[in-house]
C-alpha positions in Angstrom: 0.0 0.0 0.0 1.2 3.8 -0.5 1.3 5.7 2.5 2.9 8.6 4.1 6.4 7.4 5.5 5.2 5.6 9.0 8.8 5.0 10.2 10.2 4.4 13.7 12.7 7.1 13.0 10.4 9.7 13.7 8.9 7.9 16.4 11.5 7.0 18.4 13.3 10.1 18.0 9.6 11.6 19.3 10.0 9.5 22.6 13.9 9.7 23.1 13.9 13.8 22.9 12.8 15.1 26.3 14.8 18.0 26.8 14.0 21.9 25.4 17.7 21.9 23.8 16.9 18.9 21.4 13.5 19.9 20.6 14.3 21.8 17.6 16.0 19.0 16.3 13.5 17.1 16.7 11.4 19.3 14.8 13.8 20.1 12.1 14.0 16.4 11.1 10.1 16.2 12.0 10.0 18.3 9.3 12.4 16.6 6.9 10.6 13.8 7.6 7.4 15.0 6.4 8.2 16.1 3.6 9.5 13.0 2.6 13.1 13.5 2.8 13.9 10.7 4.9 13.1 6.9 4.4 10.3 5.0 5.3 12.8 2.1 6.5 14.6 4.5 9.0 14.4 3.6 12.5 15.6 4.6 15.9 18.0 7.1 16.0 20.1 8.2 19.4 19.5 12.0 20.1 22.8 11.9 21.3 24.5 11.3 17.3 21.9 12.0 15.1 24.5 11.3 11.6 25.5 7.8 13.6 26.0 5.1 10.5 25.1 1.7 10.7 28.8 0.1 10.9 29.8 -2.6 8.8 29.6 -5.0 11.3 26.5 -4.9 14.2 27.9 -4.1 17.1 27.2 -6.1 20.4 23.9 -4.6 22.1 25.1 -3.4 25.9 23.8 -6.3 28.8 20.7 -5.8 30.7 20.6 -3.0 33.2 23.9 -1.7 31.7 24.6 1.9 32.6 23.4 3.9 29.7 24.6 7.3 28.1 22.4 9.1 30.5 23.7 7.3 33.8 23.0 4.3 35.9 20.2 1.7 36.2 18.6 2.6 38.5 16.9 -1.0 39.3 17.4 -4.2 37.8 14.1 -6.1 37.6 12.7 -9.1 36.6 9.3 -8.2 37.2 6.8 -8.3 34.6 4.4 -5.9 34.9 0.5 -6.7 33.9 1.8 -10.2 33.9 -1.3 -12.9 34.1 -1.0 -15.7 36.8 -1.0 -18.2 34.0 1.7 -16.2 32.1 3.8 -16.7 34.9 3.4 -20.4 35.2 5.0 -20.2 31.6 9.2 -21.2 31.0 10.8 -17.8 30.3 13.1 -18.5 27.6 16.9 -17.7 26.9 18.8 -17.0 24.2 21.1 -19.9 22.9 24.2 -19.4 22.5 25.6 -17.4 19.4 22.4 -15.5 19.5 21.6 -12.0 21.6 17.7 -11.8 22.1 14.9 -14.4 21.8 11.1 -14.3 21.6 9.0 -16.1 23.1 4.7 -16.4 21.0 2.0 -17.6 22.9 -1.7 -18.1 22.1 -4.0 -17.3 24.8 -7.0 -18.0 22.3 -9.4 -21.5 22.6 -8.7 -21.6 19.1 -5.7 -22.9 16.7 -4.1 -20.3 14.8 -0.8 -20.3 12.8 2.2 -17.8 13.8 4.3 -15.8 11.5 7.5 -14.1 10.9 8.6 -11.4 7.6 12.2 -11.8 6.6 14.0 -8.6 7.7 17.2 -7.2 6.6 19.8 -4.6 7.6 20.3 -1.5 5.3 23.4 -0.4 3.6 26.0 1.6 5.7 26.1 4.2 3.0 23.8 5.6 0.6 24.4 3.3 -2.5 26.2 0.6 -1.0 24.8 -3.1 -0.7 22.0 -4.3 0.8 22.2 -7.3 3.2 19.6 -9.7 1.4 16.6 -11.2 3.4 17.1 -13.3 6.7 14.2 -15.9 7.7 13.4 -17.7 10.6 11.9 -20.6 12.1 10.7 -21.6 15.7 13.2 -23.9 17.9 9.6 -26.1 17.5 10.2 -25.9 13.7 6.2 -25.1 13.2 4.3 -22.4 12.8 0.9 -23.7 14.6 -0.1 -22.6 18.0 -2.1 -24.6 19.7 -4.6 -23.2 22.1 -4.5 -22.1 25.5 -5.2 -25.1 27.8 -3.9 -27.8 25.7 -2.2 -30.5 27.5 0.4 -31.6 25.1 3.9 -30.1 24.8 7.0 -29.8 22.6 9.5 -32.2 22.8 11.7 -29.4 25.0 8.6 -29.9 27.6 7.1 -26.2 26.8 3.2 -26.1 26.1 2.2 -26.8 22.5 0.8 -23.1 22.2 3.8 -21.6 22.4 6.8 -21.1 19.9 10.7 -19.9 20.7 12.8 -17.9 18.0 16.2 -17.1 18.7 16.6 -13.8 17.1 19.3 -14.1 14.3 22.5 -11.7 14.0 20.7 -10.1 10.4 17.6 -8.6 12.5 20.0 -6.3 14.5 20.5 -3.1 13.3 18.1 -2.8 10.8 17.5 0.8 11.5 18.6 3.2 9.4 21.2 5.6 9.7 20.4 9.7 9.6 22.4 10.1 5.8 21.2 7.4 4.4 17.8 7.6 3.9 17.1 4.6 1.4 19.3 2.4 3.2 17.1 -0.3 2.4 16.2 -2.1 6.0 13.4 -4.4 6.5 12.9 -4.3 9.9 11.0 -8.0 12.2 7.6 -8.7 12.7 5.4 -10.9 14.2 1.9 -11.3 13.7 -0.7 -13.8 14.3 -2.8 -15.8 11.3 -6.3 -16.8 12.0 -8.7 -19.4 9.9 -6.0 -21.2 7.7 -6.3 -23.6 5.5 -2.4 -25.1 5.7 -0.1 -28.0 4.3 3.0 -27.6 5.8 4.6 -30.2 4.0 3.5 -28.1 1.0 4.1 -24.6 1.9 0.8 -23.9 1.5 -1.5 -21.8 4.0 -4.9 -20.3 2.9 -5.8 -17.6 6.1 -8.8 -15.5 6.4 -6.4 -13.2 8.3 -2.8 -12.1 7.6 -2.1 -14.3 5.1 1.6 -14.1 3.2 0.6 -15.0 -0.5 -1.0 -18.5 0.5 2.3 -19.7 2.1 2.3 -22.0 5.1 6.3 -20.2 6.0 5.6 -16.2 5.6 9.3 -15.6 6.3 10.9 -18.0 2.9 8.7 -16.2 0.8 10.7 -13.2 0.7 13.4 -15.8 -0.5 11.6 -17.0 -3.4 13.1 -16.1 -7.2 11.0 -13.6 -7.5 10.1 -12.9 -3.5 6.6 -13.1 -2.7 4.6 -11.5 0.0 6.2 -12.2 3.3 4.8 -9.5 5.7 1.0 -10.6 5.7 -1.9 -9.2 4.1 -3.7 -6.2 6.4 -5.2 -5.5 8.7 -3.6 -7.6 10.8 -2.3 -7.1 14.7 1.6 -6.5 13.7 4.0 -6.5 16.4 7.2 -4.8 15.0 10.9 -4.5 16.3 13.9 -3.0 15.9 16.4 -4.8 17.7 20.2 -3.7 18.9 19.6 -0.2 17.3 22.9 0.7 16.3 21.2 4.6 16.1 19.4 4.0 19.4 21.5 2.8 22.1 22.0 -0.9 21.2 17.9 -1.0 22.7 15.6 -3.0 21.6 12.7 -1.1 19.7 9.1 -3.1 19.8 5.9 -1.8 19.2 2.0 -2.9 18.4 1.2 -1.7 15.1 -2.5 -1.2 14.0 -2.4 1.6 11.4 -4.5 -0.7 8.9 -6.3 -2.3 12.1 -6.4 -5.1 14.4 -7.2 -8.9 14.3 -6.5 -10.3 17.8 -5.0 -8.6 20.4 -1.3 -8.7 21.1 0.4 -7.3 23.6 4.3 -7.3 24.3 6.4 -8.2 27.4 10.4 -7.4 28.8 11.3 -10.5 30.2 14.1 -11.8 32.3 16.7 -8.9 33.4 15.9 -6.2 32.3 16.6 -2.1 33.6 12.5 -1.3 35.3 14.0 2.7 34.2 16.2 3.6 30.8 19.0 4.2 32.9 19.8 7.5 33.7 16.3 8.8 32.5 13.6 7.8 35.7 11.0 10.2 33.2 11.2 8.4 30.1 7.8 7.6 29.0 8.5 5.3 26.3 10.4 2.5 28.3 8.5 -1.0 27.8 8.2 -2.4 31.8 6.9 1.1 32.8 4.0 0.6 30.4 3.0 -3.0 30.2 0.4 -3.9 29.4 0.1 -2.3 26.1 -3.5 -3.8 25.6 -6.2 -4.7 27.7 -6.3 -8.2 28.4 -9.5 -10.4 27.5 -10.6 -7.3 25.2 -11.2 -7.8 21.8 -12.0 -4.8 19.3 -13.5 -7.4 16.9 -16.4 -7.3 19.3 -19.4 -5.8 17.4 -20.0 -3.6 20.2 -16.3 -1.7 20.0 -16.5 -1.9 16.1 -19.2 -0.5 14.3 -20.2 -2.4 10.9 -18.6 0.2 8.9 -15.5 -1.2 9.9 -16.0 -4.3 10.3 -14.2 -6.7 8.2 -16.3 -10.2 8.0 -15.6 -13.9 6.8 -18.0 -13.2 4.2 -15.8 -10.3 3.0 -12.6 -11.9 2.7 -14.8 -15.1 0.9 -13.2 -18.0 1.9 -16.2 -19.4 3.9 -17.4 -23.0 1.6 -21.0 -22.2 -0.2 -23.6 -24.4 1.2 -20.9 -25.6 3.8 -21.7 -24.0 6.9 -19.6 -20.9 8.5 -20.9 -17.5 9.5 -20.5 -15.2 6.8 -21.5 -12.0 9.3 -18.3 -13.4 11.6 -16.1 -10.3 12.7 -12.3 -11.7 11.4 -10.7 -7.8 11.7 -11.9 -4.4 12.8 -10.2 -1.3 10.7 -8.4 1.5 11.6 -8.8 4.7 9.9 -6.4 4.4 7.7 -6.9 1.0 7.2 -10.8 1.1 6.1 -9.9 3.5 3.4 -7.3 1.3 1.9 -9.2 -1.7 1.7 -9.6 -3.6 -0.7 -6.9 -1.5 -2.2 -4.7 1.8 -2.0 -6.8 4.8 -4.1 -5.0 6.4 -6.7 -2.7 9.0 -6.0 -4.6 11.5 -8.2 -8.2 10.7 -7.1 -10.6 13.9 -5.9 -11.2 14.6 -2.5 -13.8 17.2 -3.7 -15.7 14.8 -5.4 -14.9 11.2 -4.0 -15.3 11.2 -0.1 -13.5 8.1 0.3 -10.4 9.4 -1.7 -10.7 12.6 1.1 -10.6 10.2 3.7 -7.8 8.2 2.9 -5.8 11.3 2.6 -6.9 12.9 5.2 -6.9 9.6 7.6 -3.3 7.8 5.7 -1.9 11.4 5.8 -1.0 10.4 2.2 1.5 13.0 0.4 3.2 12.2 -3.3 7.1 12.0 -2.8 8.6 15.0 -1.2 5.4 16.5 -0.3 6.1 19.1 -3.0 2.0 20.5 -2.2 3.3 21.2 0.8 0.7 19.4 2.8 2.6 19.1 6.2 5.5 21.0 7.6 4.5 24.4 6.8 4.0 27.7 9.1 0.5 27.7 10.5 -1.3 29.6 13.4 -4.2 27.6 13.7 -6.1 24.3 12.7 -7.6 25.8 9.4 -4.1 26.4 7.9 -3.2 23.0 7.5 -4.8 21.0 4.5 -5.9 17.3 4.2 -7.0 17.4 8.1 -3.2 18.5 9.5 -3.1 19.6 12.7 -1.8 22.9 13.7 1.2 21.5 16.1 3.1 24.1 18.5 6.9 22.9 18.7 7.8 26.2 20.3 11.6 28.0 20.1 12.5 28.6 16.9 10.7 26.4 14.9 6.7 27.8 16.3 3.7 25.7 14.8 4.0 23.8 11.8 1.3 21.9 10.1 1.6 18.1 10.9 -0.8 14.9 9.9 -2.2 13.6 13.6 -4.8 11.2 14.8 -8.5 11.5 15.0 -10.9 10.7 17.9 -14.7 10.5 18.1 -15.4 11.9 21.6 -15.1 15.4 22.6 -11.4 14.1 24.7 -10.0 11.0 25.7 -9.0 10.5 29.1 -5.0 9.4 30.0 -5.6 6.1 30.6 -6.8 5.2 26.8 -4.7 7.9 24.7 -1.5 7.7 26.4 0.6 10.4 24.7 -2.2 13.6 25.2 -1.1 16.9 23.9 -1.1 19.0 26.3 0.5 18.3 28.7 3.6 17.1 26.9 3.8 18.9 23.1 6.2 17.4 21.8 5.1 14.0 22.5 2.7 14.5 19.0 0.8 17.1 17.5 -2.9 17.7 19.4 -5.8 15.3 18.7 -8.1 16.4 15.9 -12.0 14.9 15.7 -13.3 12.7 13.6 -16.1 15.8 12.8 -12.7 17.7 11.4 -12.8 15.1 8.2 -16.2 13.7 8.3 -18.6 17.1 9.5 -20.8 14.9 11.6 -20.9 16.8 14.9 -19.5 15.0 18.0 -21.9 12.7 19.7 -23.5 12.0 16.9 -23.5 8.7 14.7 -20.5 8.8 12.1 -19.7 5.8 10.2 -17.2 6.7 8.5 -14.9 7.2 11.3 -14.0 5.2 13.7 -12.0 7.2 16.3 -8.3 6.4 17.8 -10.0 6.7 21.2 -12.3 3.7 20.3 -9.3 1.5 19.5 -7.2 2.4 22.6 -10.2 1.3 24.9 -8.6 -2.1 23.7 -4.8 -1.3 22.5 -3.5 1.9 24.6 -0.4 1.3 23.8 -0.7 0.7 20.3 0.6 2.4 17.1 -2.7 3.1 15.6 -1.7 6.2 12.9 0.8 7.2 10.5 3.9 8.8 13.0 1.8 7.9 16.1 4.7 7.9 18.9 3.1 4.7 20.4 6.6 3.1 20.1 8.7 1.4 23.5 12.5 0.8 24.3 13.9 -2.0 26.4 17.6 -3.5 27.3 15.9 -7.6 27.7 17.2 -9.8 26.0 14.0 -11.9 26.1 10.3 -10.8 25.6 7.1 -12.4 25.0 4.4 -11.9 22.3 0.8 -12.9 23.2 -1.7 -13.3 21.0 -5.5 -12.8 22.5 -3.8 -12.3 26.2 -6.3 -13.0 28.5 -8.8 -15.2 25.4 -11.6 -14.0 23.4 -15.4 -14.9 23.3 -15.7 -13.2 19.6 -15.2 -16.2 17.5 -12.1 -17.1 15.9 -12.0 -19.2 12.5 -10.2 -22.6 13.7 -6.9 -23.1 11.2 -7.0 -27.0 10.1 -5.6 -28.8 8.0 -6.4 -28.3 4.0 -9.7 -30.5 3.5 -10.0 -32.7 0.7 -11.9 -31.4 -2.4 -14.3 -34.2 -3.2 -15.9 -32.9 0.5 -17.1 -29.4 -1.3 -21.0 -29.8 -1.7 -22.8 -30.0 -4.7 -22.4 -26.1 -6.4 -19.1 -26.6 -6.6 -19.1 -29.7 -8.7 -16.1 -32.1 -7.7 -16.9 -34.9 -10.1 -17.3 -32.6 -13.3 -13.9 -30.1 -12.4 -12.0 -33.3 -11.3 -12.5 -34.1 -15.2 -11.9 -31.0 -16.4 -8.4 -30.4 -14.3 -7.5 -34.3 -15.2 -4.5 -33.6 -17.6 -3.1 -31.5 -14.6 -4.0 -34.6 -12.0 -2.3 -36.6 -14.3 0.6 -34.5 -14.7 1.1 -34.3 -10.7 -1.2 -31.5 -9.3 -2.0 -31.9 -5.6 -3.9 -28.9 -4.5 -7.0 -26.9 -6.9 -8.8 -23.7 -6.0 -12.3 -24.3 -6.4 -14.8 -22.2 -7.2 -19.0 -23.1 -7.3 -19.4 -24.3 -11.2 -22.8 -23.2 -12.1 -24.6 -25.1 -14.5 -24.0 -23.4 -18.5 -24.0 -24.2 -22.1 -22.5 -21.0 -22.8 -19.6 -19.6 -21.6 -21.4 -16.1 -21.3 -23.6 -18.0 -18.4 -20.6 -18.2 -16.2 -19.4 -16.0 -14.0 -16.6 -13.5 -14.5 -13.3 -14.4 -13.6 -12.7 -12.1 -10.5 -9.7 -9.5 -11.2 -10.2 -9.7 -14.7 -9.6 -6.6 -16.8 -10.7 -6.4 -19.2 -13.5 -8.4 -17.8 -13.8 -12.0 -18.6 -16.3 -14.8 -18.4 -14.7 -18.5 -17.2 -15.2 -21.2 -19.7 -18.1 -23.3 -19.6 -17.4 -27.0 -20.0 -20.2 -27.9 -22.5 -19.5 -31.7 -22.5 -20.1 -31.7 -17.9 -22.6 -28.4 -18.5 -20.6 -26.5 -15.9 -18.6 -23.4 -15.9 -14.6 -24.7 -15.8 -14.3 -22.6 -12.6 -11.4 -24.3 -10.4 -8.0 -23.5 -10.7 -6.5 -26.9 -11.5 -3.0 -26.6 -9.7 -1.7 -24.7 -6.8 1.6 -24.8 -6.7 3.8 -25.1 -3.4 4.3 -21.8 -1.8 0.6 -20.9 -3.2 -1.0 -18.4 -4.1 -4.1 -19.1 -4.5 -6.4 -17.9 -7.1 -8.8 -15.1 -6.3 -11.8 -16.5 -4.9 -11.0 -20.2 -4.7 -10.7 -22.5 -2.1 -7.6 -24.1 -1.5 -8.0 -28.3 -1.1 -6.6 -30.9 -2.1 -6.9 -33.7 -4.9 
């Protein structure tokens, strides 16, 4: 998707400037920044060397509760704060040796669900230079599958079945990018959770309803395919993100929740083992992870239809992978949008669409704080004295010194205010934490209080993620010195359904519309030739091929084939290949 630049350059440097002297660099390169002068791979730069480079070779992050630049540690801790009484029963994991972090993901769902991992990689130390290529991972438990919470069984190394250990590899340190080098080229780690797959793991092959990385059972490997495939997972999903041994930010470890395009379960994120319970040296830092666990409410879920109003709902029936005539609830809530999020799905508008005339082209400006490269409108960074100077639903943001108010892309919230408890970072009382709040009647003109569909507020989804990323340059971002951490998916369970991931089921199961006997003729050269897996499709009854249906994605549009001698349309994709994908609007299963 195009968006404005979300990096964690910007929000890290929003969290780690707390002083009056290095606000107007901050805003300086809030500026640069904005106008699209820096890259949207940069992350987590030190205030104290702003032009640091990433060296040739990562250097080794500093121990737990290491003094840092700003002094002592002020405690050591190994407390985990927000921790569950059943989280604690867990095994708190180590890293092996040769390796500096681990991560520990656990399901706290009733429901099986598949894990998943992108394939970062580190940038280039200078502009030009080489770029490390992609670094994939797999689980100590080589699987992906999470079993859920409450299962009796357990991995060979005696930990529960829903749970899975990465050791964090050397090539995901130090993928943020350095100051001069804005298209350095980093991929920086992810987690994120997959929910109602359809997977064959000896086969590659995983068909989700959520999150799914091009129909591949291994998300990571598909960024090392000839050509790569999709590897970070379709949105919305509930991303977790990292940036570990910041060579620009301390040698910390960066993690935050992301939901700019929205949330599927809730995930949360917890220091464990050793770790400093203060960034040494600064007892006020608001951004350190153990001072703000948890960063969602446990046993919430904004899927619930109450918390996520049908506008932004995203159902099973939507992302049409539910069997015709084979049971499922197509009005089942898989994902709840963000903003930005509602306005990009099922894909990004184009760049030249009219806000006067298309309200949904307004709103994914406005919302996405989309600008084309460099900004050259002038959309955000410019001189402003109030609100109604900024375009595209900027925010009139008072930096102070020098640099006074400059116009600056900000969230939006539905109610009148939002206490401290949900929003975390309000403006006032700290400005330069991000620029005020706006309202969702700024964009929309539905007065506050009243129904608004087409909004869904950043208020309504921190009642369930306050310490989430939920907008482009929100500062919702954390810092830690553990070398361990755990990433829970649906902490504290669920009661809005979650699609069950199973194993692929065999085609001849499908019910009559989609018309097993008559495709398994029509695909039998591929059978014959070795095909395993076929998307099916219903096959309505035809003698012409203008009674079938289009082929979905078609352009210009098409009709599929009718099969004159069965009297079906020839709907079913014959052969999946290994690694998927799958075609539009078929069901993966096997031969």
């Amino acid at each position: 998707m195009t968006k404005a630049p979300r990096s964690p350059l910007l929000r890290h440097r929003r969290m780690s400037i707390s002083t009056i002297g290095l606000l107007i660099i901050f805003a300086f390169c809030l500026i640069s920044f904005l106008s699209g002068s820096i890259g949207a791979n940069a992350q987590d730069p030190s205030s104290t060397d702003l032009e640091t480079l990433v060296p040739e070779a990562i250097s080794t992050p500093p121990p737990p509760c290491a003094p840092g630049p700003g002094g002592q540690c002020s405690i050591c801790s190994f407390n985990v704060k927000g921790e569950s009484p059943y989280e604690q029963s867990l095994p708190v994991p180590t890293p092996r040796p040769g390796f500096d972090y681990v991560v520990q993901l656990v399901n706290e769902s009733s429901t099986r669900i598949l894990a998943a991992a992108n394939a970062p990689n580190q940038g280039s130390a200078t502009p030009g230079g080489p770029v490390p290529g992609p670094v994939a991972v797999e689980p100590r438990e080589n699987s992906w599958v999470l079993a859920p919470k409450g299962t009796n069984l357990k991995w060979p190394d005696g930990t529960p079945l829903n749970t899975l250990t990465i050791d964090i590899p050397k090539g995901w340190e130090g993928t943020d990018c350095p100051q001069s080098n804005p298209h350095c080229g980093a991929n920086g780690p992810r987690f994120y959770p997959r929910t109602g797959c359809k997977y064959d793991i000896e086969h590659n092959l995983a068909q989700c309803e959520t999150a799914s990385c091009g129909d591949a059972y291994d998300c990571g490997k598909q960024a090392l395919r000839d050509p790569p495939q999709a590897s970070a997972g379709r949105t919305p999903a509930s991303i977790v993100e990292w940036t570990f041994n910041a060579q620009g930010g301390q040698g910390y470890v960066y993690p935050d929740i992301s939901l700019v395009d929205g949330a599927t379960l809730t995930v949360d994120v917890q220091a464990l083992g050793a770790h400093c319970a203060t960034k040494p040296g600064t007892l006020a830092e608001p951004n350190w992870l153990s001072q703000n666990q948890p960063l969602s409410v446990h046993g919430t879920d904004l899927r619930n239809s109450s918390r996520c109003m049908k506008s932004f709902q995203l159902t099973r029936g939507q992302v049409g992978q539910i069997i015709q005539g084979g049971g499922g609830d197509p009005n089942a809530i898989v994902a709840c949008f963000s903003n930005c999020g509602r306005y990009e799905y099922p894909g990004t508008p184009a760049a030249d669409c009219d806000p006067d005339s298309d309200p949904a082209c307004k709103y994914w400006k406005d919302f996405c704080c989309f600008t084309t490269p460099g900004d050259p409108e002038g959309i955000y960074g410019g001189k402003c004295s109030v609100d109604s100077n900024c375009g595209q639903g900027g925010g009139c943001w008072d930096l102070g010194g020098e640099i006074g108010k400059v116009c600056a892309c900000r969230a939006f919230i539905k109610q009148q205010s939002c206490k401290a408890s949900v929003c975390t970072h309000p403006n006032p009382p700290d400005a330069s934490s991000q620029p005020p709040f706006g309202h969702c009647s700024d964009v929309t003109g539905v007065p506050i209080g009243q129904p608004d569909p087409s909004c869904i507020g950043d208020d309504v989804v921190h009642t369930v993620f306050p310490g989430a990323y939920t907008w482009p340059n929100d500062p919702q971002t954390y810092s830690s010195d553990a070398r361990a951490y755990r990433v829970i998916f649906s902490p504290g369970g669920t009661t809005v359904p979650i699609t069950k991931s199973a194993a692929v089921q065999s085609c001849s199961s499908f019910p009559a519309p989609y018309a097993y006997k008559a495709m398994r003729q029509n695909c039998s050269d591929e059978i014959a030739q070795g095909a395993l897996f076929a998307g099916a499709v219903p096959a309505p009854v035809c003698k012409t091929s203008d009674q079938c249906p289009v082929i979905p994605g078609s352009s210009p549009a098409a009709h599929y084939g009718c099969d004159t001698t069965a009297g079906r349309c020839a709907t079913w994709a014959c052969s999946i290949a290994d690694g998927g994908p799958v075609s539009t609007g078929a069901i993966l299963c096997h031969w």
